[in-house]
MARFIVEX-854452 format. One record per residue: residue in one letter; chain; x, y, z of N, C-alpha, C, CB in turn. Coordinates in nm, 3 decimals, padded with zeros to 5 digits, m for minus. Glycine has a CB too. Layout:
aa	ch	nX	nY	nZ	caX	caY	caZ	cX	cY	cZ	cbX	cbY	cbZ
A	A	X	Y	Z	X	Y	Z	X	Y	Z	X	Y	Z
...
// end
This chain:
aa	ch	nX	nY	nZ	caX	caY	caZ	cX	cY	cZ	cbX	cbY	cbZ
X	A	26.531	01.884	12.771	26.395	01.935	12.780	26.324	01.857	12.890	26.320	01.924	12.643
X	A	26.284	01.916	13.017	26.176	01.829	13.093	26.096	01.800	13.053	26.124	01.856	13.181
X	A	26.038	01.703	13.096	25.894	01.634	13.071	25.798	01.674	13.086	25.864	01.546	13.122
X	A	25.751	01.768	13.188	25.688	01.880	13.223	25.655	01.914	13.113	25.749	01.972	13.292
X	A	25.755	01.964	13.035	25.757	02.079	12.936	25.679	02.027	12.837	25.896	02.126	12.882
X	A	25.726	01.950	12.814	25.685	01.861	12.735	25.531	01.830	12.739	25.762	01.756	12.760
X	A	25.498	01.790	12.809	25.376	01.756	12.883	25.261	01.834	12.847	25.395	01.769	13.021
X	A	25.324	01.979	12.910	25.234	02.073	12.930	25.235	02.143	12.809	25.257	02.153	13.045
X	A	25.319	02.232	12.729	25.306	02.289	12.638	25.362	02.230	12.479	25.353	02.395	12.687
X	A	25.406	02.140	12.484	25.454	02.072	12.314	25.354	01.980	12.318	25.629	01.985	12.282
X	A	25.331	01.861	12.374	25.217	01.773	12.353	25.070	01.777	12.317	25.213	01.727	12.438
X	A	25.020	01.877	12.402	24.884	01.953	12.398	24.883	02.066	12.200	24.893	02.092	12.592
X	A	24.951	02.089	12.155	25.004	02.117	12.018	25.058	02.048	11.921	25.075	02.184	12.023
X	A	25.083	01.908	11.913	25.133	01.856	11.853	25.104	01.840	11.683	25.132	01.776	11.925
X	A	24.992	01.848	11.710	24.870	01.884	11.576	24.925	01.994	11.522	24.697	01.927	11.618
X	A	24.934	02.091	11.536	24.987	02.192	11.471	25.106	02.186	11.434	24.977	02.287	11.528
X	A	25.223	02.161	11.540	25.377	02.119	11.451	25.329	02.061	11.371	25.501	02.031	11.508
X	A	25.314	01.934	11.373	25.310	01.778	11.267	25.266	01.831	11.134	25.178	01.636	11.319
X	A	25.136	01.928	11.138	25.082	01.995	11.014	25.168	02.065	10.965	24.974	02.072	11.026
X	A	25.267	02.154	11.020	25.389	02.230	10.976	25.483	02.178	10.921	25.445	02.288	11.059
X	A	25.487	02.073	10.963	25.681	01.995	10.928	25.609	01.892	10.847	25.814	01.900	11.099
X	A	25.486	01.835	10.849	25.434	01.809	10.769	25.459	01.834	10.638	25.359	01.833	10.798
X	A	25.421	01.959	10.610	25.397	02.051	10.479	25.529	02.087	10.389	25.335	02.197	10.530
X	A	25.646	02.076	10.469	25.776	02.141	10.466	25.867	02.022	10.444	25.810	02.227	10.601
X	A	25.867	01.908	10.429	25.909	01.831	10.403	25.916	01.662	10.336	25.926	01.864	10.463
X	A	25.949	01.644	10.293	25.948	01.487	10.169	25.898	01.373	10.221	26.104	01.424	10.115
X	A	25.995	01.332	10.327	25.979	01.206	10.404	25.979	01.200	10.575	26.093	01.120	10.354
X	A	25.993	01.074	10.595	25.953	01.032	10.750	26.096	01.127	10.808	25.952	00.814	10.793
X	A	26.238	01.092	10.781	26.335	01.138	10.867	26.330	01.284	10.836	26.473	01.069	10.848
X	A	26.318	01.342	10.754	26.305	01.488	10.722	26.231	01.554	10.807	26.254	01.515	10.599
X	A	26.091	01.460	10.851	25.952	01.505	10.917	26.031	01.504	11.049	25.795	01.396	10.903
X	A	26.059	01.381	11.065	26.143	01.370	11.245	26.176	01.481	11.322	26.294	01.307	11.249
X	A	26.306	01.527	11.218	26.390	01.604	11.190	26.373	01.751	11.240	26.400	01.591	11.068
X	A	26.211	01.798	11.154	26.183	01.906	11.175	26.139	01.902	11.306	26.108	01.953	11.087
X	A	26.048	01.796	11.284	25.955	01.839	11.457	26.062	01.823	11.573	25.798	01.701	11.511
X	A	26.167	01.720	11.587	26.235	01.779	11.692	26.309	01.885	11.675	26.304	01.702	11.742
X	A	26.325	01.954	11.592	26.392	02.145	11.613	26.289	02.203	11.657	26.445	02.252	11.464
X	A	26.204	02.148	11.631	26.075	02.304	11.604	26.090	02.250	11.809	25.816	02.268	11.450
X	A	26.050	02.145	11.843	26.059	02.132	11.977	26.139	02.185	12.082	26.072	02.039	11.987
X	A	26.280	02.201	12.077	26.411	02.198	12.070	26.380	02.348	12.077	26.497	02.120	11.948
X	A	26.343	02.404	12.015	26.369	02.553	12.005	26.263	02.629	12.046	26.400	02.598	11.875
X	A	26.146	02.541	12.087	25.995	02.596	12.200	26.071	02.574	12.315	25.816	02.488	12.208
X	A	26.132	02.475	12.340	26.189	02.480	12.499	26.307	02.599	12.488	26.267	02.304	12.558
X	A	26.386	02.623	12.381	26.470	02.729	12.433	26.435	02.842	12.461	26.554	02.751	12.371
X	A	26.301	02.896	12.392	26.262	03.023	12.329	26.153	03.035	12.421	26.226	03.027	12.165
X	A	26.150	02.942	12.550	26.021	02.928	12.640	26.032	03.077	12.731	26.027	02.765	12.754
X	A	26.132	03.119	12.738	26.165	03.254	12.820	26.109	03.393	12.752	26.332	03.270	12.832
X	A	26.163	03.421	12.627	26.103	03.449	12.543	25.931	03.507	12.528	26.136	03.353	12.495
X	A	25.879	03.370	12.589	25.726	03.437	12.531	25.697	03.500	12.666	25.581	03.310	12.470
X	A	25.631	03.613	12.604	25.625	03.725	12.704	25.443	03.742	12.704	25.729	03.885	12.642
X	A	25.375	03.605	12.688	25.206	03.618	12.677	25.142	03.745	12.599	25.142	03.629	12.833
X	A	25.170	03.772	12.484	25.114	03.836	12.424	25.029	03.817	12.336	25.168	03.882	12.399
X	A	25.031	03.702	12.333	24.944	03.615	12.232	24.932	03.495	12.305	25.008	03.586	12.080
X	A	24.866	03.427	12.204	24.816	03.301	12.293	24.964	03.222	12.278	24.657	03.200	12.221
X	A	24.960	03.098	12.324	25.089	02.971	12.309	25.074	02.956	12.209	25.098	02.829	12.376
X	A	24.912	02.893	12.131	24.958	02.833	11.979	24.986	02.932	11.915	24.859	02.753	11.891
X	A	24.997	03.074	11.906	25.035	03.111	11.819	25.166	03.145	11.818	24.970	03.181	11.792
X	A	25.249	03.119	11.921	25.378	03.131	11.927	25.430	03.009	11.893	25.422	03.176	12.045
X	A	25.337	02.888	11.899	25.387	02.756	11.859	25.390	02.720	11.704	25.302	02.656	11.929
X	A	25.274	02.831	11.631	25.313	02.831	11.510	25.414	02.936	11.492	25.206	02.841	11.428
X	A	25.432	03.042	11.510	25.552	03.111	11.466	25.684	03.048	11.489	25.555	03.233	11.527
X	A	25.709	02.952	11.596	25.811	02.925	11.649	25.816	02.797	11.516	25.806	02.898	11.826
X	A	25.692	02.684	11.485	25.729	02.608	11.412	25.677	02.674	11.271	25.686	02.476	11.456
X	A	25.679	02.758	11.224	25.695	02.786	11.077	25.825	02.842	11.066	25.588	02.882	11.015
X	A	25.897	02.953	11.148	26.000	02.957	11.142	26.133	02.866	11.101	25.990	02.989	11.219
X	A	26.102	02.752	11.212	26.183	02.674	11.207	26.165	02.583	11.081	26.185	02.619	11.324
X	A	26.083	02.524	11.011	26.058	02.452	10.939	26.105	02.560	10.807	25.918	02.391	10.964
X	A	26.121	02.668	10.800	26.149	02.755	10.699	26.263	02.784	10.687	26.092	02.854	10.700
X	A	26.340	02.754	10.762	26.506	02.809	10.792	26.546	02.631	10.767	26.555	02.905	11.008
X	A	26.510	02.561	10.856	26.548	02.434	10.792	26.518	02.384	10.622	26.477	02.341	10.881
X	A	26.405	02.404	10.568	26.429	02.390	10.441	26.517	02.486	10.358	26.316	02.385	10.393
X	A	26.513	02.609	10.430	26.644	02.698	10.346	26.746	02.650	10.341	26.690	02.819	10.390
X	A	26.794	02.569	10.421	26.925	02.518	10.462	26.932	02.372	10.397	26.941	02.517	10.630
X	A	26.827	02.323	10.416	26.839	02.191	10.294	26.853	02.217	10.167	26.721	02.103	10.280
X	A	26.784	02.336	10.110	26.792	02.385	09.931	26.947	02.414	09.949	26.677	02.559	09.861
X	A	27.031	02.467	10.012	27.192	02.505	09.982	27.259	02.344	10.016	27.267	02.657	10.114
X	A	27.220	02.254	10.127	27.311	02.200	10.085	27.327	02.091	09.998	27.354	02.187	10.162
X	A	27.177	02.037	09.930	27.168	01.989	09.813	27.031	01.986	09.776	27.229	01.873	09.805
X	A	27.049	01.995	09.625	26.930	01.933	09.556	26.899	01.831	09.529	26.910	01.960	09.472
X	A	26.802	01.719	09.544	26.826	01.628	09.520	26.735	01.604	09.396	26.827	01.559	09.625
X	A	26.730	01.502	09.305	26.708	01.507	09.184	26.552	01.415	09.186	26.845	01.449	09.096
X	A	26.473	01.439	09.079	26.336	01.388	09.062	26.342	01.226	09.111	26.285	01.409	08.896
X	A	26.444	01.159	08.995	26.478	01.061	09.009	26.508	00.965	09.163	26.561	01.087	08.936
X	A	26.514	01.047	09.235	26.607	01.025	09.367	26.456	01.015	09.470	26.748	01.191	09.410
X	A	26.428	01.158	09.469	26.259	01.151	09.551	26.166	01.070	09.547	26.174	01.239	09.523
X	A	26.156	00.976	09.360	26.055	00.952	09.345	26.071	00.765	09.383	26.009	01.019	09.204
X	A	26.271	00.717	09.398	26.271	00.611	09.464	26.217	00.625	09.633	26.409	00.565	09.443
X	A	26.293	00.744	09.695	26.261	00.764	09.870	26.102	00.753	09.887	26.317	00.940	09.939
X	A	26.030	00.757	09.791	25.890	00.732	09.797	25.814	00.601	09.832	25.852	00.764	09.685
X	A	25.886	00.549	09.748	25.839	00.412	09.662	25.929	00.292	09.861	25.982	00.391	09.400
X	A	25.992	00.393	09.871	26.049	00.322	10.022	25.987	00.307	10.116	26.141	00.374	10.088
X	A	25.933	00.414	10.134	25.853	00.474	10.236	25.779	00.359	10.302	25.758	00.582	10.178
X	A	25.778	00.305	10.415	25.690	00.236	10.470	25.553	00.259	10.514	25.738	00.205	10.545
X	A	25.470	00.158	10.518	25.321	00.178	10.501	25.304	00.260	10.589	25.228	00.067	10.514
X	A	25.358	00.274	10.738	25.288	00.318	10.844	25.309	00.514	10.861	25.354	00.217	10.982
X	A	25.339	00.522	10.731	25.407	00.690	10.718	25.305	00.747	10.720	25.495	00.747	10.588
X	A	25.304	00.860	10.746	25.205	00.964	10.800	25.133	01.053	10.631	25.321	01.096	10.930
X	A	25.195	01.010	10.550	25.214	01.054	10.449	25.121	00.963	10.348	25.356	01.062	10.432
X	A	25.072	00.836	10.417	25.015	00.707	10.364	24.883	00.757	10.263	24.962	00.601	10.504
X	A	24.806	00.818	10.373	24.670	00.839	10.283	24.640	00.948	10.177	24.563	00.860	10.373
X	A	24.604	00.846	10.060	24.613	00.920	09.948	24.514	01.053	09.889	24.610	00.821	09.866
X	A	24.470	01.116	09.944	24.371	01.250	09.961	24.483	01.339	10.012	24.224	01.239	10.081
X	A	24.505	01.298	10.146	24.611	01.426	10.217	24.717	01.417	10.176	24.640	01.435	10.364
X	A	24.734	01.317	10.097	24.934	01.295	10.009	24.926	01.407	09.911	24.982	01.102	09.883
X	A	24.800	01.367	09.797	24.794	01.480	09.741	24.758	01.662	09.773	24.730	01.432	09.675
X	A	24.707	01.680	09.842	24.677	01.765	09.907	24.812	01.849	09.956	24.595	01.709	09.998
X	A	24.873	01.752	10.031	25.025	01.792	10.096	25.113	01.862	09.949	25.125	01.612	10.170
X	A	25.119	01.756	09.853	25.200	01.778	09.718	25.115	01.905	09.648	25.201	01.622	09.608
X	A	25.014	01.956	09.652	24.973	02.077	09.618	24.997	02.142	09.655	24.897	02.105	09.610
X	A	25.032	02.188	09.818	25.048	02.262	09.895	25.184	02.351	09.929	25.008	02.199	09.970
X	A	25.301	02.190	09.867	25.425	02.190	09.861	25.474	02.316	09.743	25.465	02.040	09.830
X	A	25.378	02.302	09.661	25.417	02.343	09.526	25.370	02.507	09.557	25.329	02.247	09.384
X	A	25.334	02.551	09.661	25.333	02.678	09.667	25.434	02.754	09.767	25.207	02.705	09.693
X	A	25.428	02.897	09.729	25.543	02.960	09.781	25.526	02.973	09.895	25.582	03.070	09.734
X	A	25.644	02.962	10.013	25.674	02.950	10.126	25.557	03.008	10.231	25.799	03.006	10.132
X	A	25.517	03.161	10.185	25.444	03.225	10.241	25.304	03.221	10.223	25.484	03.317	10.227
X	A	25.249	03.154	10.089	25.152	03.107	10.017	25.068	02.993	10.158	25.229	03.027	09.859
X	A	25.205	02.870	10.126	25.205	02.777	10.216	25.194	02.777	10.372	25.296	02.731	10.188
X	A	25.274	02.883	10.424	25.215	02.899	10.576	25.066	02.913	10.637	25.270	03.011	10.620
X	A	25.065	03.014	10.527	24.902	03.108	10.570	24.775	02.988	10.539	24.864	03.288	10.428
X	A	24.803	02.882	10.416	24.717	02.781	10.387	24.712	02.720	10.507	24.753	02.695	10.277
X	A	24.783	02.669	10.572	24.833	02.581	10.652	24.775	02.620	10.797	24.984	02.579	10.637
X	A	24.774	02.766	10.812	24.712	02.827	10.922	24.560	02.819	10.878	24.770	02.979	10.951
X	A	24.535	02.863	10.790	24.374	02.852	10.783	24.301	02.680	10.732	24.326	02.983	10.651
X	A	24.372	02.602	10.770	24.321	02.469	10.744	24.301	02.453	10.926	24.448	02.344	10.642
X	A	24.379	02.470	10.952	24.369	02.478	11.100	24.307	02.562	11.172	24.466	02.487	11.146
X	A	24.174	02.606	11.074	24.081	02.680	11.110	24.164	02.798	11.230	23.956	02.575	11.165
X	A	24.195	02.901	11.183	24.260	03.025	11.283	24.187	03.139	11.165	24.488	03.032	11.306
X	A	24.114	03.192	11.266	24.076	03.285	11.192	24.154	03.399	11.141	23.990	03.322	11.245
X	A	24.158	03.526	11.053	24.192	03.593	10.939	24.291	03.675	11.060	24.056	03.677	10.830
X	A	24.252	03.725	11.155	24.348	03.813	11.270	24.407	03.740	11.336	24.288	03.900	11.372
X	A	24.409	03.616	11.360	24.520	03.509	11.403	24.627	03.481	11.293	24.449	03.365	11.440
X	A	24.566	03.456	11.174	24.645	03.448	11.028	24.738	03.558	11.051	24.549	03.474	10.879
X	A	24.685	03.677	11.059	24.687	03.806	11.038	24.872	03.815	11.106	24.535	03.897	11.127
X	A	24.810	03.792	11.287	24.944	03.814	11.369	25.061	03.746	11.341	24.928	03.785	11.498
X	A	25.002	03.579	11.340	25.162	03.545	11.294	25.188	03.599	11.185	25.202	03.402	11.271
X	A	25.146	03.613	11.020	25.191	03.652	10.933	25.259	03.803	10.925	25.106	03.625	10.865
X	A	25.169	03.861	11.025	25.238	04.029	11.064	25.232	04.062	10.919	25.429	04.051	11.145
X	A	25.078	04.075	10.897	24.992	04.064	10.781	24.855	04.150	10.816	24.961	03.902	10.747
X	A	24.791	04.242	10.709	24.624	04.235	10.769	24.518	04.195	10.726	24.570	04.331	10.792
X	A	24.434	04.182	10.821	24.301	04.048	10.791	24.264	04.090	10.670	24.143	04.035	10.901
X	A	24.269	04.178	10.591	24.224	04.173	10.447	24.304	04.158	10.347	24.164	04.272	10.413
X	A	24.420	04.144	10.392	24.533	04.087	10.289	24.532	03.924	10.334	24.712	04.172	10.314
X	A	24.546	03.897	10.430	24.547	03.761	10.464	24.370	03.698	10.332	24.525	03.751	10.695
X	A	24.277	03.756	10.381	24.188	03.723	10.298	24.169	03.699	10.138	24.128	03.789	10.330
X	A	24.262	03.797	10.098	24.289	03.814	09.997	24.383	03.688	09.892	24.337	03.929	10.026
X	A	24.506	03.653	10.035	24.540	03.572	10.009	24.512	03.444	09.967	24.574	03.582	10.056
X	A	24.425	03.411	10.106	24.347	03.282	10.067	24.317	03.214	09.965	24.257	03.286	10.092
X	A	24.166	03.368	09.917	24.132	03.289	09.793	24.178	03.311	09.683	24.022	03.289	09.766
X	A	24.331	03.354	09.691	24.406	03.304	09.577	24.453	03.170	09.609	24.522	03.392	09.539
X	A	24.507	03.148	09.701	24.594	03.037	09.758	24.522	02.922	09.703	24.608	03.032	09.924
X	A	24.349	02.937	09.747	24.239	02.814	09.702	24.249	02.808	09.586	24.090	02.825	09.729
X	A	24.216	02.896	09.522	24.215	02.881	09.365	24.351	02.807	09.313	24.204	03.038	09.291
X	A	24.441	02.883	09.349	24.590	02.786	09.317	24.587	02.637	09.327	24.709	02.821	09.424
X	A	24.523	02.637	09.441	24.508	02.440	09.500	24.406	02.432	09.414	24.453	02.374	09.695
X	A	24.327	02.458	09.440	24.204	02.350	09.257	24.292	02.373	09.135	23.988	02.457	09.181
X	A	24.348	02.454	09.097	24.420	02.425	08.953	24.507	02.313	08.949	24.506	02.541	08.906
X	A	24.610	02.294	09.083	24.714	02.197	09.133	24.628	02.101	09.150	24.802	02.229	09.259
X	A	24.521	02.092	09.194	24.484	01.956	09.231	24.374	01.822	09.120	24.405	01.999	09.371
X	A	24.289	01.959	09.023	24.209	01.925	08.901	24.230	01.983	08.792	24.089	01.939	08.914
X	A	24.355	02.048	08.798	24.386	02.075	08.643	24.298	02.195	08.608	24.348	01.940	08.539
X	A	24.219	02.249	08.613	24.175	02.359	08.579	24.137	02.456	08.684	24.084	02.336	08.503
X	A	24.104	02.628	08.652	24.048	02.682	08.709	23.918	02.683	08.752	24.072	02.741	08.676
X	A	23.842	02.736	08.867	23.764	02.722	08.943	23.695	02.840	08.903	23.806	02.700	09.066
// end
Protein backbone atom coordinates (compact mmCIF):
# COMPACT_ATOMS: atom_id res chain seq x y z
CA UNK A 1 0.00 0.00 0.00
CA UNK A 2 1.65 3.54 -0.74
CA UNK A 3 1.83 6.07 1.57
CA UNK A 4 0.06 8.34 -0.51
CA UNK A 5 -2.71 6.15 -0.12
CA UNK A 6 -2.53 6.02 2.92
CA UNK A 7 -2.16 9.53 3.56
CA UNK A 8 -4.77 10.67 1.52
CA UNK A 9 -7.70 8.41 1.81
CA UNK A 10 -7.32 5.77 5.02
CA UNK A 11 -5.86 8.32 7.49
CA UNK A 12 -8.24 11.25 6.96
CA UNK A 13 -11.08 8.20 8.06
CA UNK A 14 -9.58 6.54 10.55
CA UNK A 15 -12.37 7.45 13.01
CA UNK A 16 -14.74 5.61 11.29
CA UNK A 17 -12.77 2.21 10.76
CA UNK A 18 -11.57 2.24 14.51
CA UNK A 19 -15.46 2.77 15.42
CA UNK A 20 -16.18 -0.32 13.18
CA UNK A 21 -13.57 -2.85 14.22
CA UNK A 22 -14.08 -1.29 17.28
CA UNK A 23 -17.60 -2.62 17.71
CA UNK A 24 -16.83 -6.06 16.07
CA UNK A 25 -14.39 -7.21 18.19
CA UNK A 26 -13.02 -8.33 21.97
CA UNK A 27 -9.54 -7.17 22.20
CA UNK A 28 -6.45 -5.09 21.12
CA UNK A 29 -5.06 -7.95 18.48
CA UNK A 30 -8.54 -8.75 17.18
CA UNK A 31 -8.98 -4.76 16.79
CA UNK A 32 -5.41 -4.69 14.92
CA UNK A 33 -6.45 -7.33 12.98
CA UNK A 34 -9.55 -5.92 11.66
CA UNK A 35 -8.40 -2.50 10.89
CA UNK A 36 -5.54 -3.73 8.88
CA UNK A 37 -8.03 -5.85 6.47
CA UNK A 38 -10.50 -3.30 6.40
CA UNK A 39 -7.23 -1.18 5.09
CA UNK A 40 -5.81 -3.86 2.97
CA UNK A 41 -8.93 -4.16 1.13
CA UNK A 42 -9.64 -0.01 0.64
CA UNK A 43 -6.36 -0.13 -1.16
CA UNK A 44 -7.43 -3.14 -3.24
CA UNK A 45 -10.98 -2.15 -3.90
CA UNK A 46 -9.51 1.56 -4.65
CA UNK A 47 -10.33 0.85 -8.49
CA UNK A 48 -13.53 -0.16 -7.75
CA UNK A 49 -15.00 3.07 -6.47
CA UNK A 50 -16.55 4.50 -9.28
CA UNK A 51 -17.58 8.11 -7.13
CA UNK A 52 -20.95 7.46 -6.62
CA UNK A 53 -21.07 8.23 -3.32
CA UNK A 54 -18.94 9.96 -1.24
CA UNK A 55 -15.36 8.00 0.08
CA UNK A 56 -16.71 7.68 3.62
CA UNK A 57 -19.33 5.95 2.59
CA UNK A 58 -17.51 3.47 0.71
CA UNK A 59 -15.12 3.45 3.67
CA UNK A 60 -17.90 2.32 5.74
CA UNK A 61 -19.24 -0.25 3.43
CA UNK A 62 -15.84 -1.43 2.69
CA UNK A 63 -15.16 -1.54 6.67
CA UNK A 64 -18.47 -3.05 7.83
CA UNK A 65 -18.14 -5.56 5.33
CA UNK A 66 -14.99 -6.55 6.25
CA UNK A 67 -15.35 -6.54 9.94
CA UNK A 68 -18.54 -8.80 9.24
CA UNK A 69 -17.00 -11.50 7.18
CA UNK A 70 -14.09 -11.48 9.59
CA UNK A 71 -16.20 -12.11 12.61
CA UNK A 72 -18.12 -14.75 10.53
CA UNK A 73 -15.05 -16.44 10.13
CA UNK A 74 -13.93 -16.18 13.72
CA UNK A 75 -17.55 -17.74 15.01
CA UNK A 76 -16.56 -21.08 12.65
CA UNK A 77 -13.29 -21.31 13.66
CA UNK A 78 -13.83 -21.17 17.35
CA UNK A 79 -15.79 -20.29 20.17
CA UNK A 80 -14.18 -19.26 22.79
CA UNK A 81 -15.63 -19.74 26.22
CA UNK A 82 -16.91 -16.98 28.95
CA UNK A 83 -14.26 -18.14 31.10
CA UNK A 84 -11.50 -17.48 28.54
CA UNK A 85 -12.78 -13.69 27.49
CA UNK A 86 -13.27 -12.71 30.83
CA UNK A 87 -9.27 -13.67 31.69
CA UNK A 88 -8.16 -11.77 27.95
CA UNK A 89 -9.81 -8.87 29.75
CA UNK A 90 -8.42 -8.75 32.98
CA UNK A 91 -4.92 -8.74 30.53
CA UNK A 92 -5.63 -6.16 28.65
CA UNK A 93 -3.23 -3.36 29.16
CA UNK A 94 -4.10 0.05 30.44
CA UNK A 95 -3.34 1.87 27.28
CA UNK A 96 -6.28 -0.16 25.26
CA UNK A 97 -8.64 1.71 23.46
CA UNK A 98 -11.22 -0.16 25.20
CA UNK A 99 -9.94 1.51 28.70
CA UNK A 100 -12.72 3.98 29.39
CA UNK A 101 -15.40 2.76 31.27
CA UNK A 102 -18.70 4.59 29.67
CA UNK A 103 -17.61 3.57 26.04
CA UNK A 104 -16.52 -0.11 27.37
CA UNK A 105 -19.92 -0.38 28.35
CA UNK A 106 -21.55 1.14 25.65
CA UNK A 107 -19.31 -0.98 23.16
CA UNK A 108 -20.62 -4.33 25.28
CA UNK A 109 -24.26 -3.15 24.62
CA UNK A 110 -23.78 -2.64 21.27
CA UNK A 111 -21.95 -6.01 20.86
CA UNK A 112 -24.95 -7.72 22.11
CA UNK A 113 -26.95 -6.64 19.15
CA UNK A 114 -27.54 -8.20 15.85
CA UNK A 115 -25.03 -7.65 13.20
CA UNK A 116 -27.32 -5.38 11.25
CA UNK A 117 -28.85 -3.81 14.43
CA UNK A 118 -25.13 -2.97 15.16
CA UNK A 119 -23.98 -1.43 11.88
CA UNK A 120 -26.78 1.05 11.44
CA UNK A 121 -26.14 2.09 15.44
CA UNK A 122 -22.75 2.58 14.65
CA UNK A 123 -23.52 4.69 11.53
CA UNK A 124 -25.81 6.92 13.30
CA UNK A 125 -23.44 7.58 16.31
CA UNK A 126 -21.34 8.88 13.70
CA UNK A 127 -23.90 11.23 13.13
CA UNK A 128 -24.75 10.16 9.10
CA UNK A 129 -27.89 11.06 8.51
CA UNK A 130 -31.08 8.50 7.79
CA UNK A 131 -30.23 8.54 3.60
CA UNK A 132 -26.59 8.00 4.24
CA UNK A 133 -27.73 5.15 6.81
CA UNK A 134 -30.13 4.47 4.21
CA UNK A 135 -27.32 3.84 1.16
CA UNK A 136 -24.91 1.86 2.83
CA UNK A 137 -27.59 -0.26 4.45
CA UNK A 138 -29.43 -0.41 0.88
CA UNK A 139 -32.23 0.31 3.29
CA UNK A 140 -35.00 3.28 3.31
CA UNK A 141 -34.79 6.38 5.39
CA UNK A 142 -37.93 5.25 7.10
CA UNK A 143 -36.96 1.88 7.82
CA UNK A 144 -33.54 2.95 8.81
CA UNK A 145 -35.61 5.30 11.24
CA UNK A 146 -37.55 2.87 12.36
CA UNK A 147 -34.72 0.99 13.17
CA UNK A 148 -33.05 3.25 15.31
CA UNK A 149 -35.48 3.78 17.75
CA UNK A 150 -35.70 0.33 18.29
CA UNK A 151 -32.00 -0.15 18.31
CA UNK A 152 -32.09 2.89 21.25
CA UNK A 153 -34.55 1.40 23.14
CA UNK A 154 -32.64 -2.00 22.99
CA UNK A 155 -29.42 -0.05 24.34
CA UNK A 156 -31.31 1.50 27.49
CA UNK A 157 -32.70 -1.92 28.39
CA UNK A 158 -28.86 -3.37 27.85
CA UNK A 159 -27.47 -0.65 29.49
CA UNK A 160 -30.17 0.17 32.75
CA UNK A 161 -32.00 -2.77 32.95
CA UNK A 162 -35.27 -1.54 32.09
CA UNK A 163 -37.41 -0.14 29.41
CA UNK A 164 -37.52 3.42 28.41
Amino acid sequence: MSKDFYTQFILPYAGIIIKICRAYTDNEEDFQDYYQEVCLQLWKSRDNFKGESKWSTWVYRISLNVSLSLLRKDKKISKKSVALLAIEEEQEPASNPFQEESLKLLYQAIKKLSEVDRAIILLYLEEKSYQEIAEIMGLSPTNIGVKINRIKKKLKTLLYGKVY
